[in-house]
N, C-alpha and C positions, 0 to 999 in steps of 0.2 A: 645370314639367311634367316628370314624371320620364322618363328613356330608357331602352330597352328594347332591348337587344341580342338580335335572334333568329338563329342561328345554323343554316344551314342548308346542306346537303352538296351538293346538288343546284345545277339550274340554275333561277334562278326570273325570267319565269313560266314553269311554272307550277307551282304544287301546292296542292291545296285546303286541305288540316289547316292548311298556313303561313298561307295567304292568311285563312281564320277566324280563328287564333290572331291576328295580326298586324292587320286591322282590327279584332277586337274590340277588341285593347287600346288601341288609338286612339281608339276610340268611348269609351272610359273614360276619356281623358284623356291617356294616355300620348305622348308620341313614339316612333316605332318604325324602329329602322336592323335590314337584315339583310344578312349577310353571305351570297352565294351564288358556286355558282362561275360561274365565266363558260363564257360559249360564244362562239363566232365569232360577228361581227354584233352582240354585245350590246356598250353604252355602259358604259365602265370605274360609272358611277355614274350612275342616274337614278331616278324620284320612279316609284311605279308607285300608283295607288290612296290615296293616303297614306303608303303605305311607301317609307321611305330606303334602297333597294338599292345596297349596296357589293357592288362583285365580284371573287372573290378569282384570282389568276391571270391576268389582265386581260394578252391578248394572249402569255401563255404557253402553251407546247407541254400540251395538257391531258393525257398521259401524266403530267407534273412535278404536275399538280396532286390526286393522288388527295385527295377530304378524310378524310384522317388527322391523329388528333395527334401521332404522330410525324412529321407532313412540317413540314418550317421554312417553307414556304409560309405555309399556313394555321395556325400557332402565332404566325408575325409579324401576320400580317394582324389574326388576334384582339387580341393586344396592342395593335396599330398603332387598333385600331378603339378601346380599351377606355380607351387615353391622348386620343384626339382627342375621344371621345364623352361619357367619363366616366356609364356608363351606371348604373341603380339598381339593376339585375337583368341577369344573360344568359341566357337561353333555349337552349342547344343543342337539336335535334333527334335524336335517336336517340343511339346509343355512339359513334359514331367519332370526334368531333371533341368530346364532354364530358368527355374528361379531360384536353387542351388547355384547353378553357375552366374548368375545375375549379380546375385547378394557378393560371393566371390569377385565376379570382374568390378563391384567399386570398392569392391575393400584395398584390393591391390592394384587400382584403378588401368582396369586391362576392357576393352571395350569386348561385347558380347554381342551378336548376330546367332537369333534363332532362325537354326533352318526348319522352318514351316511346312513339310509336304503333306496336311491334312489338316482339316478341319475336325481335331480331334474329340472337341467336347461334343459334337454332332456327332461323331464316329461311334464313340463309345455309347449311346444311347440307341445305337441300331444294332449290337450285340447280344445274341444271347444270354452272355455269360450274367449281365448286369438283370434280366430280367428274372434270372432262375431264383440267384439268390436274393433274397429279406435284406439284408444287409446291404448289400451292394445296390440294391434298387431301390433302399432309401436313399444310399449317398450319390446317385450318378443323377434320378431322374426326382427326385423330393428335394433334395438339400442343394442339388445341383453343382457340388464340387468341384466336376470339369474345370466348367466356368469359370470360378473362380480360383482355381491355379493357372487356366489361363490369364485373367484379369493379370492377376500377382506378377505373374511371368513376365507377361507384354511390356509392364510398366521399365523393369529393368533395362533394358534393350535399347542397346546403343542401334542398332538396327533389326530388321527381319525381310526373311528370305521366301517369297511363295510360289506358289506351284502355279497359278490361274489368278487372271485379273478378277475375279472374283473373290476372290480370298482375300485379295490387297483391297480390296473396295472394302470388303467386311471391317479390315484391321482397322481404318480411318472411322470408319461408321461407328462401331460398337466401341471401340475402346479409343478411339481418340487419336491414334496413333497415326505421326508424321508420314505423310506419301512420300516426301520427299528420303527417307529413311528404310524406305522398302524397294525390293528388286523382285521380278518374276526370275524364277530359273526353271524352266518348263521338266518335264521328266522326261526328256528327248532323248532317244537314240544315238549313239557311236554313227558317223557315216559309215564305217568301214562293218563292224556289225553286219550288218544282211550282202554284203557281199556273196556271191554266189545260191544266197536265195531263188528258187523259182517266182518270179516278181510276178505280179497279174494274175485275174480269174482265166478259168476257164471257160469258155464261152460256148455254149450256153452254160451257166454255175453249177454246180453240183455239191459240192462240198460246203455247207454253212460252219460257219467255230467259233467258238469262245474258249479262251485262253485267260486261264485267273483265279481267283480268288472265290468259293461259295461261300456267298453271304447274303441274307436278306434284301438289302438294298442294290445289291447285284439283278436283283429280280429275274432270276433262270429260270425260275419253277413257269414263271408264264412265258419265258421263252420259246419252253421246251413243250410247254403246251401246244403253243404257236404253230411249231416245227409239226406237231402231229397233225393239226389239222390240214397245213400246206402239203403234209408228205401225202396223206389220201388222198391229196389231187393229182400230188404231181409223182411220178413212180421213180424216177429218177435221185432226187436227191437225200443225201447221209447229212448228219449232225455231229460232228466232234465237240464234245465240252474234255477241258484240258485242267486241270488241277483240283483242289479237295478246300474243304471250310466248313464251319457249322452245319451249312446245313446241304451236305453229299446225300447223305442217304435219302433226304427230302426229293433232294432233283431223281435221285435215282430212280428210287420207287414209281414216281412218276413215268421214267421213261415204259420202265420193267411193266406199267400193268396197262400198255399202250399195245396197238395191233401193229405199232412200225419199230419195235421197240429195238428189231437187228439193224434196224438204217441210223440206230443212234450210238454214241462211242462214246465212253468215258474215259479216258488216260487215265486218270490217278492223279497226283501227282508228278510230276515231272523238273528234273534239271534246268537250269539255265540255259545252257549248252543243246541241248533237246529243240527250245524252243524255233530254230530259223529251219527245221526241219516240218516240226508242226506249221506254220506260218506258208512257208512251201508248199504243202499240202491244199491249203485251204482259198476258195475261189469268193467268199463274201465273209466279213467278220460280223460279228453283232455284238452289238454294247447298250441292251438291254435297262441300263441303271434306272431305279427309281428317281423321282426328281423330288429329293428330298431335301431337307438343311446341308445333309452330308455331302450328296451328291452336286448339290449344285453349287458347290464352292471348289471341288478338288477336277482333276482330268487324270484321269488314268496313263499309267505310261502305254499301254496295249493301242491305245486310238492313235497314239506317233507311228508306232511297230508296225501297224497295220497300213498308214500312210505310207511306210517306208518300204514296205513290201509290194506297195501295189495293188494294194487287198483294199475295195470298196468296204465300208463301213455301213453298218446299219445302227444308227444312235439314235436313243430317247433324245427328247426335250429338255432333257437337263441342262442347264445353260451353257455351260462352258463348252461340253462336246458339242453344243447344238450349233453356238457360237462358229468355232472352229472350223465344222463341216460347210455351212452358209461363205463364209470366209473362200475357203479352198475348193468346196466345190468334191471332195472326197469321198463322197458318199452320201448318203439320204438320211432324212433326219424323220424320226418316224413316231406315230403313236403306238408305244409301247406299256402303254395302258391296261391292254386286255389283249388277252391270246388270239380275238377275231380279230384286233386291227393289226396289230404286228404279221399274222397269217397272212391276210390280204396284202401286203408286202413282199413278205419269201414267196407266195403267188407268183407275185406279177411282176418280179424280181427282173425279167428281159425286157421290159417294157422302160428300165432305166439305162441310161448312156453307160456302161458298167466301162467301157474300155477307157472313156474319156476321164472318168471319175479316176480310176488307176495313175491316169496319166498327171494327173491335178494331184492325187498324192505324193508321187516320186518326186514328183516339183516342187511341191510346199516342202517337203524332207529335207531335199537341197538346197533349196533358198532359203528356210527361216526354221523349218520345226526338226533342226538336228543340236548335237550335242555341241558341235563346237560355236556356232553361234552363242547358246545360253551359257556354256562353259567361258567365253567371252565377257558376257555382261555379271558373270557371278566372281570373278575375278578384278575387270573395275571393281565391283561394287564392295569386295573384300580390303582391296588396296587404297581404296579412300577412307575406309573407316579406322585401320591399322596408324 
């Protein structure tokens, strides 16, 4: 049975792209160990699902443990795992810890596949965090570091794994790297997943939502703007936004010093588990994104979810969702530019084929944009390079 080293930055559970990637290849046959960092409370090693979680840091100061390949931490732990495991393949997760595992898979010549679900050196430059401090916003947006740790990385890489043909076009473009060498593995939904969801709007709409991540590039603040102008026309419809990020209290305040401000809902944060309930709920999504470097490389896993539910889309210009929507037929692809033109949309939101658009999501779910199809092609793609 061959092993599978996945290598993962975070703390796991949870994360869903791991938890797919990591039971599928099990469901193939593989054994699967992963490396994650620890958190207080978690068991230095335990079996979670089928997967062999090692954790790195295990009862260290988690300051000590940033996962980088420069930290001796997590370059011993990888070794430590790669001698004990003697693995077929290792999987990193994103740039930071693949060129640690890189240098590793030729020393002990073990072929290496980063899985790529972001276009991270764009990510990190549309954060807060990188802009507050002196420090970090010499090395992210001056000195430009990302980049090159991703450069450093890519070069190692016996293959890489993306999220959107847009990504894999970048990878060839900017670094050079073999197409023939790269796989799309979309962030697709389980079929079985929205099982008993209430699937489709209701008609006429009522419910608008966003379910996700606050962040900048997320671009809510003018969502939410949006919402208040369409809601003074139209008396009828509520706003759900679903989970928290840098910048909540920004959307908040927004909503809070509006005249619709009770026709607007904030969850919080919210469970995994939670979400086919919220989704149920909601008769149009909106995905909002900036069309930025960042944006226009990654797809969100929410724009499948929402296919798969049934739930017309309302998506920026950002290429990939833009792409996808044109494609399928899912939903409307809109200027979300400015809170008048997106308004002018939730407006006139009956004026679109809402039902048939529903109908074009379930469909594309079923035919192409679910799990086991990508779960498919990330499995070839795994077992040609082993």
């Amino acid at each position: 049975m061959p092993v599978v080293l996945y290598v993962w930055k975070g703390n796991y559970p949870w994360d869903v792209r791991a938890e797919k990637v990591c039971k599928s290849l099990i469901k193939a046959g593989h054994e699967v160990y992963m490396l994650a960092r620890w958190a207080e409370g978690q068991a230095e090693r335990e079996s979670i699902d089928g997967i062999n979680v090692i954790r790195v840091g295990y009862k260290t100061a988690r300051k000590l443990t940033q996962p980088l390949s420069i930290n001796p931490i997590w370059a011993g732990a990888i070794k430590k795992a790669i001698l004990e495991l003697k693995p077929a393949i290792i999987i990193p997760r994103e740039i930071m810890l693949a060129e640690a595992c890189g240098r590793l898979g030729r020393r002990y010549n073990i072929p290496v596949v980063m899985d790529m679900a972001e276009h991270y050196p764009a990510a990190m430059k549309g954060w807060k965090k990188y802009y507050k401090s002196l420090s970090l916003r010499i090395l992210v947006h001056h000195l430009n570091i990302p980049e090159i740790v991703e450069q450093r990385a890519v070069r190692l890489m016996s293959g890489i794994i993306t999220v959107s043909r847009e990504l894999s076009d970048r990878l060839g473009k900017v670094h050079h790297f073999n197409t023939g060498d790269i796989q799309i593995v979309n962030n697709t939904p389980e079929k079985q997943w929205f099982d008993g969801v209430d699937k489709g709007p209701k008609l006429p709409p009522l419910r608008f939502a966003y379910h996700g991540h606050f962040s900048q590039d997320r671009n809510l603040d003018t969502m939410i703007k949006a919402f208040i102008i369409a809601a003074e026309k139209c008396s009828g419809i509520r706003l759900t936004l679903a989970g928290d990020g840098e910048n909540f209290d920004e959307c908040f305040e927004i909503a809070e010093q509006s005249a619709v401000k009770d026709r607007i809902c904030f969850t919080g944060a919210y469970k995994h588990g939670d979400i086919r309930k919220l989704y149920g709920e909601t008769d149009i999504a909106i995905l909002p994104f900036k069309t930025n470097e960042f944006i226009n490389h990654i797809i969100a896993n929410k724009l499948f979810d929402y296919m798969a539910a049934g739930k017309p889309v309302i998506v920026s210009r950002a290429k990939p969702m833009a792409r996808i929507i044109e494609e399928t037929g899912a939903g409307i692809v809109a200027d979300c530019s400015s809170p008048e033109s997106l308004a002018d949309v939730i407006i006139n939101i009956n004026d679109y084929p809402l039902r048939e658009m529903s109908e074009n999501g379930i469909a594309a779910f079923r035919d192409k944009y679910n799990w086991d199809v990508d779960a498919d092609n990330l499995i070839k793609f795994v077992n040609r390079l082993i």
